[in-house]
N, C-alpha and C positions, 0 to 999 in steps of 0.2 A: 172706428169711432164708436163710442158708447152711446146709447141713447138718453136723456137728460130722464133722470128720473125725479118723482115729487119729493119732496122735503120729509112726509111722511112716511117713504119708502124706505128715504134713507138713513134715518132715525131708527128705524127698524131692522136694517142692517147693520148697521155702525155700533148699535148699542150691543148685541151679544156677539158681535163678531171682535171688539174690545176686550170684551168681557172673557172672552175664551181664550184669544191669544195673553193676556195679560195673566190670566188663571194658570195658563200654563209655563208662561216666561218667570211670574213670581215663585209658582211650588216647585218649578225645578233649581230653582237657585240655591235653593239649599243644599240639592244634592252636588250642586257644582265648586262650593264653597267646601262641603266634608273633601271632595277628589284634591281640591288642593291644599288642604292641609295634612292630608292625609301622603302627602308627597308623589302629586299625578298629574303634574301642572300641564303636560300634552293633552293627556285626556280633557282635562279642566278649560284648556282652552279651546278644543275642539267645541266639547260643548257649549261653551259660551260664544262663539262663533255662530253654530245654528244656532243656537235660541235669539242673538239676535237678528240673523238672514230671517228667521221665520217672524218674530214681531214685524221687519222693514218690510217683508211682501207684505205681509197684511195691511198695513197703513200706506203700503204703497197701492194697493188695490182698492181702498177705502177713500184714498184721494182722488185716483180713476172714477171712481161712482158719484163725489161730487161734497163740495166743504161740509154737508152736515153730516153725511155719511162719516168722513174724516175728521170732526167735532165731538159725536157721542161716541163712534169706536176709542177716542183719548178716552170719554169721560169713564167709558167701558174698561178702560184700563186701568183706570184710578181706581174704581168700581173696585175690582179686582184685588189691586195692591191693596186697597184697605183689607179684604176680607180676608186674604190670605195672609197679613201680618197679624191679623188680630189672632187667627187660628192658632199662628207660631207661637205667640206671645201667650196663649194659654196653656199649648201644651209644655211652656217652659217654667 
């Protein structure tokens, strides 16, 4: 059993531990979208298999530590997805 952590702990976990997995689930998508057009849909979905096992442990570990933990880790996520589409959207 986990011990009940404070709201402000978990705020502080939740937010960059979001923020990381979402950084890395958005910028590899792009690499996972070239493998299947590029005709490598095993690969392509290998990949896309872990990248989502690796966001579900994270938010399932995030909900272990407790709902605000698992509230900023989303918003960390969104966080994320904004900055990494704005990136794409430039360099396009």
């Amino acid at each position: 059993m986990m011990p009940q952590l404070s709201s402000t702990i978990q705020l502080c976990i939740g937010l960059p531990a979001g923020a990381a997995a979402g950084w890395i689930h958005f910028s590899t998508l792009y690499w996972n979208v070239r493998l299947l057009t590029e005709h490598a849909p095993g690969r392509a979905i290998a990949i896309q298999m872990l990248r989502l096992g690796v966001l579900a442990v994270v938010f399932f570990v995030l909900a272990k530590l407790g709902a605000w933990a698992l509230l900023s880790g989303a918003a960390g996520l969104l966080i994320a997805r904004f900055t990494v589409l704005r990136r794409v959207r430039a360099q396009l």
